[in-house]
C-alpha positions in Angstrom: 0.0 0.0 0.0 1.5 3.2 -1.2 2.2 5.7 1.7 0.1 8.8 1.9 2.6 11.8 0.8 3.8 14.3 4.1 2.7 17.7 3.8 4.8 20.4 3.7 6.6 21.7 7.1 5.2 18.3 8.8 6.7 15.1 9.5 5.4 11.6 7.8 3.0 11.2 10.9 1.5 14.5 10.5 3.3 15.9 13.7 4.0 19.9 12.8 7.7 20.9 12.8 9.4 23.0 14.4 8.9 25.6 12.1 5.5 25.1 11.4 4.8 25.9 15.4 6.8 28.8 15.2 4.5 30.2 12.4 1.5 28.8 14.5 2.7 30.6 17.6 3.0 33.6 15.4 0.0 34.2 14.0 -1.4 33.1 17.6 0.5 36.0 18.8 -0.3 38.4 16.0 -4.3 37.4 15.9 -4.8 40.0 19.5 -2.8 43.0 18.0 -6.4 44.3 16.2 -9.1 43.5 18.9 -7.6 44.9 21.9 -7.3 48.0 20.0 -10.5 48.6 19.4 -11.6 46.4 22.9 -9.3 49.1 24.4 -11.3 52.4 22.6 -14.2 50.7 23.6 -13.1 50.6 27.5 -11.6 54.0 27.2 -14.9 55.5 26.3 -17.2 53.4 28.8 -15.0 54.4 31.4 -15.3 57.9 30.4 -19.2 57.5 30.0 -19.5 56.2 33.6 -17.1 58.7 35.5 -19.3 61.4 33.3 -22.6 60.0 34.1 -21.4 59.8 37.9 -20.8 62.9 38.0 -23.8 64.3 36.5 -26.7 62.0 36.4 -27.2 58.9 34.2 -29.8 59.6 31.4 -33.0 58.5 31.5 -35.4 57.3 29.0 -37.6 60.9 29.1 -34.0 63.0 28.3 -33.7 61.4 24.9 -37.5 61.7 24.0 -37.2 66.0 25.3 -33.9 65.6 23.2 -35.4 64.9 20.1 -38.4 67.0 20.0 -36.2 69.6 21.1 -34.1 69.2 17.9 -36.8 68.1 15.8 -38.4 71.4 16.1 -35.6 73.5 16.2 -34.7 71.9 13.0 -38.3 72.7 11.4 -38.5 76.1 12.9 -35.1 77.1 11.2 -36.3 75.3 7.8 -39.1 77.2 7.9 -37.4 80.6 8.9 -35.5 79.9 5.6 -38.6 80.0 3.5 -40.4 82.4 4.9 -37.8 85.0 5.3 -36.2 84.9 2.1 -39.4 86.6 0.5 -38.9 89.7 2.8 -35.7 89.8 2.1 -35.6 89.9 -1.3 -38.0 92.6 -1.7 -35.8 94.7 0.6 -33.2 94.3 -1.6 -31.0 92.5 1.3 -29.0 88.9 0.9 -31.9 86.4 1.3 -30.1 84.1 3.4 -29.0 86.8 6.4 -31.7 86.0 8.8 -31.2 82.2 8.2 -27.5 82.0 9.2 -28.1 84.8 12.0 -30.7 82.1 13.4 -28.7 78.9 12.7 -26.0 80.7 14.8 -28.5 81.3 17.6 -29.8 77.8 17.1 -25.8 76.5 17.5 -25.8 78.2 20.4 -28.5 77.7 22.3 -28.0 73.5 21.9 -24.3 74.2 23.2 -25.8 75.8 26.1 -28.8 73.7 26.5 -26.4 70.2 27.2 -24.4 72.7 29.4 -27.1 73.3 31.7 -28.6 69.9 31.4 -24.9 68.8 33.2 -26.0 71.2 36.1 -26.6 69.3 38.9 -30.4 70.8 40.5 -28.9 71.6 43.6 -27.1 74.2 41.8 -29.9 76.0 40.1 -31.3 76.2 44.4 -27.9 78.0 44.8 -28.0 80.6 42.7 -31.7 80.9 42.3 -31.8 84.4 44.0 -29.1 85.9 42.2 -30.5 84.9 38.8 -33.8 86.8 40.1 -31.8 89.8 40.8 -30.0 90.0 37.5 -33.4 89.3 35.7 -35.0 92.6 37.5 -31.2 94.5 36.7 -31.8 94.0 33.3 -35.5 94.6 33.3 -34.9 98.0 34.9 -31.9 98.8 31.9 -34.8 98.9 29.6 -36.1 102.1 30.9 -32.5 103.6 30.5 -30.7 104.8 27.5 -29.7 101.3 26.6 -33.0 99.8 26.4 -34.6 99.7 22.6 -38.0 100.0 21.3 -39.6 97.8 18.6 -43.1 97.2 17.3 -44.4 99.2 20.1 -43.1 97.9 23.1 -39.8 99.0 25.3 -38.9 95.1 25.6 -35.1 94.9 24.6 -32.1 95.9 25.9 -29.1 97.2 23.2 -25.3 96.6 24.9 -22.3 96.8 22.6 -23.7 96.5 19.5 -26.0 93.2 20.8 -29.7 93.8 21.2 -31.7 90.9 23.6 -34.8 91.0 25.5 -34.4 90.6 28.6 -37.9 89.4 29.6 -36.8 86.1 27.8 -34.1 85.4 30.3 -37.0 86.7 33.2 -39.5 83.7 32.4 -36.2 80.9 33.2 -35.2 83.2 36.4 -38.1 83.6 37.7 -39.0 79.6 37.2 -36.2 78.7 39.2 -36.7 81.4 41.8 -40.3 80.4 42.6 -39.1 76.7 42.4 -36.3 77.1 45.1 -38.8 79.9 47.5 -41.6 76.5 47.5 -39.3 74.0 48.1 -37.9 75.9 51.1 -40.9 77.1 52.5 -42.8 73.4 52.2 -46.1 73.0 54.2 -46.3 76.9 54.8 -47.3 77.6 51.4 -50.6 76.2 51.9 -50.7 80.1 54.0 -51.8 83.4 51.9 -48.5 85.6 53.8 -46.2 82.5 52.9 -47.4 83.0 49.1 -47.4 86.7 49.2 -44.1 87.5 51.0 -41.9 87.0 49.0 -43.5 85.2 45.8 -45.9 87.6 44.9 -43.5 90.6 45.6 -40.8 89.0 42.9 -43.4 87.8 40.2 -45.5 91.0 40.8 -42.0 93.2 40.3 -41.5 91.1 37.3 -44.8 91.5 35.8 -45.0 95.3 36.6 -41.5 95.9 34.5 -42.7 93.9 31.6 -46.2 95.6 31.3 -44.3 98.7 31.9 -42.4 97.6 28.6 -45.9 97.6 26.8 -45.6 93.7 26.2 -48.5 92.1 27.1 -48.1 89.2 25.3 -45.0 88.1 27.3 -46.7 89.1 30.2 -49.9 86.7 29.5 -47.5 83.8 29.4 -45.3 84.8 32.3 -48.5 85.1 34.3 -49.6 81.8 33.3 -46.4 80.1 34.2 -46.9 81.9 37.7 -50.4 80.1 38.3 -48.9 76.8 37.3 -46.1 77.1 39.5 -48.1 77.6 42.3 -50.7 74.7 41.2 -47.3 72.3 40.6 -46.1 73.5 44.6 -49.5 72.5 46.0 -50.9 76.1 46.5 -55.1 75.6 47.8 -57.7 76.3 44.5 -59.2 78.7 46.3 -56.1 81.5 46.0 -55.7 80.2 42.9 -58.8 80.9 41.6 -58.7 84.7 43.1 -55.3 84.7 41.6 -56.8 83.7 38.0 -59.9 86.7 38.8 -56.8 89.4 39.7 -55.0 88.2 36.7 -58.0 88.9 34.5 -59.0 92.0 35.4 -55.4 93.6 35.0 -55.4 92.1 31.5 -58.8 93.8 30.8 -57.3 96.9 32.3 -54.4 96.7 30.3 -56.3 96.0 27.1 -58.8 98.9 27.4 -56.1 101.4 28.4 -54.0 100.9 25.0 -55.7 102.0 21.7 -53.1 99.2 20.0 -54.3 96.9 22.0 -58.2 97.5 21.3 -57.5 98.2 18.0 -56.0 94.1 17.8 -59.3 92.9 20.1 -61.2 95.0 17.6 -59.7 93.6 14.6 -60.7 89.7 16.0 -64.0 90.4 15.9 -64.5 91.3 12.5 -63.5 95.2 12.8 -61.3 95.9 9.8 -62.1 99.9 9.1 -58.2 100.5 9.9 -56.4 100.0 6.8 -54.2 96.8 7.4 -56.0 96.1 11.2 -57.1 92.4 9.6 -54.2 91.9 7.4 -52.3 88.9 9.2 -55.4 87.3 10.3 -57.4 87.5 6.8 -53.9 86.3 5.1 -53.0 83.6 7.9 -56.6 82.2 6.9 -56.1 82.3 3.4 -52.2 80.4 3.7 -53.9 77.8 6.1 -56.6 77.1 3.5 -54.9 76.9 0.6 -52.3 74.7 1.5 -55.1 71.9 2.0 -54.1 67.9 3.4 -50.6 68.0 2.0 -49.9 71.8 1.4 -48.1 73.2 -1.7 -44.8 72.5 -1.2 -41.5 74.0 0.7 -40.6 77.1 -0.3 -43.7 77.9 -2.6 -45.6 80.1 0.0 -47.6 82.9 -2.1 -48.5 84.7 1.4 -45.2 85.3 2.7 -44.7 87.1 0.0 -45.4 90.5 1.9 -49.0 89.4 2.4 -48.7 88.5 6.1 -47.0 90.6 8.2 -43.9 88.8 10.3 -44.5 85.7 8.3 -41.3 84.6 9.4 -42.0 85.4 13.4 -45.1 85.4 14.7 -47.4 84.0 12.1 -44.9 81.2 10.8 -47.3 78.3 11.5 -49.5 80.0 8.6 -46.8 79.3 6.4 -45.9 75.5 8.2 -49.6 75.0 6.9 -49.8 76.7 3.3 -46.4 74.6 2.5 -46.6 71.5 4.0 -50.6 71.3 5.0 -52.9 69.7 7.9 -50.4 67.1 7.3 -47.5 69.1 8.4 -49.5 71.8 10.7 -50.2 68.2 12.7 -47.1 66.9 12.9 -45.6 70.1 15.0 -48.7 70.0 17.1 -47.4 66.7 17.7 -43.9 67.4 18.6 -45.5 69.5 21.1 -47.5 66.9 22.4 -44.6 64.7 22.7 -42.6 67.7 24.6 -45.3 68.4 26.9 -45.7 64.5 28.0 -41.7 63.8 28.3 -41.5 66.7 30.8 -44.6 66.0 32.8 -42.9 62.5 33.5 -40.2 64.1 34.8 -42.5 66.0 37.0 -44.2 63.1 38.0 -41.4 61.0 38.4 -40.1 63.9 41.5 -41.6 64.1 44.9 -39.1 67.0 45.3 -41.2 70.1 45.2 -38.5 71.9 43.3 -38.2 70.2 40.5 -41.8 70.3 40.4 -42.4 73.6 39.8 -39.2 74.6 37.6 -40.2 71.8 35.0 -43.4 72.7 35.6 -43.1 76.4 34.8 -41.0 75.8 32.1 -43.7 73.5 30.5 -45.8 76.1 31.1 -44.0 78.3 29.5 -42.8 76.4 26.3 -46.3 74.5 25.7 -48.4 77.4 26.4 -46.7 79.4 24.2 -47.1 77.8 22.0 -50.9 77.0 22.6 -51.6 80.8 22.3 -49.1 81.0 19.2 -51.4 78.3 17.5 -54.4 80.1 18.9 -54.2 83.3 17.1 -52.8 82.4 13.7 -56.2 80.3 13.6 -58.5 83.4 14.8 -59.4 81.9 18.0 -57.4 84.6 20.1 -56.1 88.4 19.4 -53.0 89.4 17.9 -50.7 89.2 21.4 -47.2 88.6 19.8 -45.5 86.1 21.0 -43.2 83.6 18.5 -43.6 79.6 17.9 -41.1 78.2 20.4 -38.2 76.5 18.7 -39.5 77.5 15.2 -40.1 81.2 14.9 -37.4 83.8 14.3 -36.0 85.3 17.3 -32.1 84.4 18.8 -33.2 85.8 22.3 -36.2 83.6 22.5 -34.6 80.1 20.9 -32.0 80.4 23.2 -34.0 80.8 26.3 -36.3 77.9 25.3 -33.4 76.1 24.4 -31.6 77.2 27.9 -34.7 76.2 29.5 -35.0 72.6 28.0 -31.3 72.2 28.6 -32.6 72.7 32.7 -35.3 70.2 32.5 -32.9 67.8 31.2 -30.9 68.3 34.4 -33.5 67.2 36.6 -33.8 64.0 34.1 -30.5 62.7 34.2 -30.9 60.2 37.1 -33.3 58.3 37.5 -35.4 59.0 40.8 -34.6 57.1 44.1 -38.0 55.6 44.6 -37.8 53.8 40.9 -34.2 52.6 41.8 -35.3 50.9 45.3 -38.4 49.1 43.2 -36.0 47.4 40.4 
């Protein structure tokens, strides 16, 4: 019987050689050189995940979901910014694309500064509560100086070295965290009418009187209404909340009747058009939400912001989400909202601490009912206020509030609460 040939580098009994275990051993030493590299990224960055994560809060499941709405909208809003300031723009002869790269800047920003604050831990935002309060009033007061700056009617911005702001933007997140720290310390006692007086009402009542003083009653609406929540989120009784909700009402009536503007807007809603141009954005806004039908008429082909609605690109802008990209589109933002307003209020109802409460809560306030009363007059069911689309409207000092003010929910969302941690 012929013998079966020996392969190469073994012996006739198929033992390997000498050199052929020297290759083996080789190759069995060279085999690790790729793995542990990466392996060893891959350890590098967990560590650094953890020793991050222990220092500010692991993420929970509500951060992503404010995360992405958050972008999500801030991404529509400066879309939409594009297409409906281009129009005014060109017809002023300027470079169409200058309010679109000043906003994306703004936008930049604010994200940048919203994961900043959403490292904070809360017990920092009790710290520093009051002096935030006091800077808020500071720069309220400037207004009424040389440097503050009037536009559309109201003495709401402040001009510093060449940078123009409004300050009551900045007021709404102050004053959140401010009534948010004076609950939490004052617990059981708020449930008393002196406890919600002293010193609440005297630092949301100073607030409100310097932004009515500014003429902007639209900013004041919203920072009333986050007021009310805030004391409904720190367990105030119904029955001061409902005289607070009478007070509120009859200022706004006041205010209303004692500014021909003003009653010339709450004449305007109900059918008055006499004044040349009084029904101009809601008759326009009407006519860009209806003909933009289920699926509207496309991005960028808006005929209405073409000069026909007045601050397309601002106030009005979700008559222009509906005439290019229809119900379809005009329901999908709603939505966003929606899915805003729900991550946050599991993150208040995930707290028994009555300061995160109310901050979120103010916040939510502030953000969702916004843009509730946003919605609310571009469809004719309120009067002309002015006050933008959070996240989507034009405006650097407002998108980076909101943004500033997302960024401080997230803080309160980045570990999971203690309660939730003893159950699994």
């Amino acid at each position: 019987m012929a013998k079966t040939p020996a392969q190469p580098k073994t012996s006739a009994k198929g033992v390997p050689t000498a050199a052929t275990k020297n290759v083996t051993k080789a190759k069995a030493g060279a085999a690790p050189l790729t793995a542990p590299a990466t392996g060893g990224k891959d350890k590098r960055f967990q560590r650094f995940r953890d020793a991050f994560n222990g220092r500010v809060g692991r993420p929970t499941s509500g951060y992503y979901w404010i995360v992405g709405t958050a972008l999500a909208l801030t991404l529509i809003g400066r879309m939409t910014v594009l297409s409906a300031s281009t129009a005014e723009t060109i017809s002023k002869g300027q470079d169409p694309y200058d309010l679109f790269l000043k906003e994306s800047a703004f936008a930049l920003l604010g994200l940048v500064l919203m994961f900043v604050l959403s490292c904070v831990p809360p017990t920092m935002w009790k710290k520093i509560a009051p002096i935030l309060l006091g800077i808020a009033i500071l720069l309220l007061a400037l207004v009424f100086t040389p440097l503050g700056v009037s536009a559309g009617g109201n003495m709401n911005w402040l001009g510093i070295g060449g940078i123009q702001f409004q300050p009551s933007e900045a007021a709404k997140l102050a004053l959140a965290i401010w009534m948010g720290a004076v609950i939490a310390a004052k617990g059981t006692l708020i449930r008393r009418v002196m406890h919600i007086l002293i010193p609440m009402g005297i630092g949301a009542g100073l607030i409100l009187l310097l932004v009515m003083l500014g003429r902007d009653l639209g900013t004041a609406i919203i920072i009333g209404l986050m007021v009310l929540m805030g004391l409904w989120f720190g367990g105030v009784p119904k029955r001061y909340l409902a005289l607070a909700v009478v007070a509120a009402g009859i200022v706004a009536v006041l205010a209303n009747i004692s500014d021909t503007n003003r009653t010339g807007r709450f004449a305007a809603w109900l059918g008055d058009c006499s004044v040349e141009g009084a029904c101009d954005q809601y008759i326009n806004g009407a006519y860009a939400l209806a003909s933009g039908g289920w699926f509207g008429v496309g991005l960028g082909q808006s005929r209405q912001k073409w000069n026909w609605i007045p601050e397309a690109h601002n106030d009005f802008i979700f008559a222009i989400i509906g005439e290019e990209f229809g119900l379809l589109g005009t329901l999908v933002i709603v939505g966003l909202y929606v899915i805003l307003a729900f991550s946050i209020f599991r993150v208040i109802n995930s707290r028994n601490d009555p300061f995160a409460r109310v901050v979120c809560g103010m916040i939510m306030t502030w953000i969702i009912g916004q843009a509730v009363v946003n919605i609310a007059v571009v469809v004719g069911l309120l009067p002309v206020i002015g006050v933008p689309l959070p996240l989507i409207s034009y405006g650097g000092t407002a998108l980076i509030m909101v943004l500033a003010a997302v960024g401080v929910v997230l803080s309160f969302s980045r570990t999971e609460p203690e309660s939730s941690l003893k159950t699994s």
